[in-house]
C-alpha positions as CSV (number, residue, x, y, z in Angstrom):
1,X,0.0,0.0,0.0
2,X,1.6,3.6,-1.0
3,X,1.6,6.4,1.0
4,X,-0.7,8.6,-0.9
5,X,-3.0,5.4,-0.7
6,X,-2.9,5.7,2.9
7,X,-3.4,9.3,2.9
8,X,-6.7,9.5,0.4
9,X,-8.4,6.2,3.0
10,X,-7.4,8.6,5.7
11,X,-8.7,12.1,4.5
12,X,-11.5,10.7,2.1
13,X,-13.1,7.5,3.7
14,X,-12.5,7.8,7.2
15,X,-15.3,10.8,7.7
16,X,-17.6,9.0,5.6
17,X,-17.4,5.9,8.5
18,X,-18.1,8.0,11.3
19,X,-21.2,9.8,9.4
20,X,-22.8,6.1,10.2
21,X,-22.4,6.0,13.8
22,X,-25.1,7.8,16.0
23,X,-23.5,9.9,18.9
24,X,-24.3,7.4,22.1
25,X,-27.2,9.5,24.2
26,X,-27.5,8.9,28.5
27,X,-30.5,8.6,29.3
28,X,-30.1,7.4,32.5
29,X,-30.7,10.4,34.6
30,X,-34.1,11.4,33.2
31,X,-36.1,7.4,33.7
32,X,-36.8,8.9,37.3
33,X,-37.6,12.2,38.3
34,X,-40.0,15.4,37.7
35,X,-39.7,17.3,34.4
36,X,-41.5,20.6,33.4
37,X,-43.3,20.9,29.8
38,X,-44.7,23.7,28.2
39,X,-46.1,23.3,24.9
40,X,-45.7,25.4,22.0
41,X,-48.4,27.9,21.4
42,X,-50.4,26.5,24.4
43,X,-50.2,28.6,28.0
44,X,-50.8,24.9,29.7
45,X,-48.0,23.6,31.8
46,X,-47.6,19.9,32.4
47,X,-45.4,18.4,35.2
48,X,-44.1,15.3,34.9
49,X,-43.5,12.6,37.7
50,X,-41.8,9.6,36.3
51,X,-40.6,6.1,38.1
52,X,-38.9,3.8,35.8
53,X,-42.5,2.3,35.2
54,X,-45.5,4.5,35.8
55,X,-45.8,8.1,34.5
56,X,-48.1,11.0,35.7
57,X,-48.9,14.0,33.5
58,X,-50.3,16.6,35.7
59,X,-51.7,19.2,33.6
60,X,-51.5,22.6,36.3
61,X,-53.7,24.4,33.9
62,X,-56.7,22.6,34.0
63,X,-55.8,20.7,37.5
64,X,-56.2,17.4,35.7
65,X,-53.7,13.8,35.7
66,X,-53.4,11.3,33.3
67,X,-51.2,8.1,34.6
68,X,-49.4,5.6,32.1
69,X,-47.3,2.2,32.2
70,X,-43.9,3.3,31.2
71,X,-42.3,0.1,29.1
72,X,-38.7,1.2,28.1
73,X,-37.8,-0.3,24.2
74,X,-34.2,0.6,24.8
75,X,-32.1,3.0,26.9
76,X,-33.4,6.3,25.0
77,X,-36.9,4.4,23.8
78,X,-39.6,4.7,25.9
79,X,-43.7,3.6,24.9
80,X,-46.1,5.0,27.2
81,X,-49.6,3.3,27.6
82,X,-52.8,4.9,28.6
83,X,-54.0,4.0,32.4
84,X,-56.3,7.0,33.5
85,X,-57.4,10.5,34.2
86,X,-58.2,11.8,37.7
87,X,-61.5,13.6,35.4
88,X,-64.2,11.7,34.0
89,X,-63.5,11.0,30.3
90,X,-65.7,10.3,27.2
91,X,-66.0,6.6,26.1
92,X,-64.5,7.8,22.9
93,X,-61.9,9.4,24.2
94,X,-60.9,6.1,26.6
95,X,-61.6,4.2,23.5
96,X,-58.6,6.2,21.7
97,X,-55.9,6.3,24.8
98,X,-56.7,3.0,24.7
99,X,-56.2,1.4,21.2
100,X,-52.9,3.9,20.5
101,X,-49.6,3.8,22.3
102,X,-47.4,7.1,22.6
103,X,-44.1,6.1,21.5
104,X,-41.0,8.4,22.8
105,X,-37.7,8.8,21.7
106,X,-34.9,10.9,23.5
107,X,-32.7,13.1,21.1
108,X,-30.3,14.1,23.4
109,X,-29.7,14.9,27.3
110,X,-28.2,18.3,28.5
111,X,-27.9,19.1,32.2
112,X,-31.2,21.4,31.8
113,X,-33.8,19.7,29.8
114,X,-33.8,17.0,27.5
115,X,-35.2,16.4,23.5
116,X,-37.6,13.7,22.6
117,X,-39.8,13.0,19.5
118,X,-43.1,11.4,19.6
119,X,-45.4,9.7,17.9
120,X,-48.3,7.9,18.2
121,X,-47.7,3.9,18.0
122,X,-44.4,5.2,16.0
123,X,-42.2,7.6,15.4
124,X,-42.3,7.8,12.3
125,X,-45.6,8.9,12.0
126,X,-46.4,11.5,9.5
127,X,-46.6,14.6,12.0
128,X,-44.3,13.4,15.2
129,X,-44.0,15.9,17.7
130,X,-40.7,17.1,18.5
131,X,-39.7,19.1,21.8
132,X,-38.7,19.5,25.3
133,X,-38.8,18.5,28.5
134,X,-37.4,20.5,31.4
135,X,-35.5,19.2,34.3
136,X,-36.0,22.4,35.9
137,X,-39.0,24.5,36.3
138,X,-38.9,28.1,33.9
């Protein structure tokens, strides 16, 4: 192998290689814990109570709680599964929490907040939400 062969694998094909690999996200801090959420163009403000396995969504605007089963895919992959809502709900409304599955997926993991997309039952659904969760309140 020449030198300038060496060279052009080195400058030339070597960038290409690490184009392929996906910079390694840790999630572990944010399985557990309270997180703040404030959607776009909405004045509502969620918090967010999560063990590794049950999730409450407690919407301080209208002084309402949904609960799900957390069921982590992967380290940064997360579906979350309808339980309940402290207020009544229609029967339509429980009939679509319950045949859908919100599927999460974190981007990436900062010491203030972290980046997730979502979908419902995938993320690769034709309008996934993208956003942010915040692991302190604003």
């Amino acid at each position: 192998m020449t030198k300038e062969f060496r060279i052009y694998i080195i400058a030339f094909l070597f960038p290409f290689t690490l184009l392929g690999q996906s910079k390694n996200v840790d999630c572990s801090n944010i399985k557990n814990g309270t997180f703040y959420f404030y959607p776009a163009n909405s004045q509502s403000k969620f918090v967010i109570l999560r063990s590794d396995s049950i999730q409450e969504e407690i919407n301080i605007s209208k002084a309402d709680t949904s609960f799900w089963r957390v069921s982590w895919r992967n380290d940064c992959m997360l579906n979350l599964k309808f339980i309940r809502k402290s207020h009544p709900i229609s029967d339509d409304e429980r009939q679509f929490y319950n045949s859908h599955t919100s599927v999460v997926k974190v981007l990436s993991v900062t010491k203030n907040y972290y980046a997730f997309k979502a979908g419902l039952d995938s993320i690769s659904t034709t309008n996934p939400l993208t956003d942010t969760l915040w692991l302190k309140e604003k």
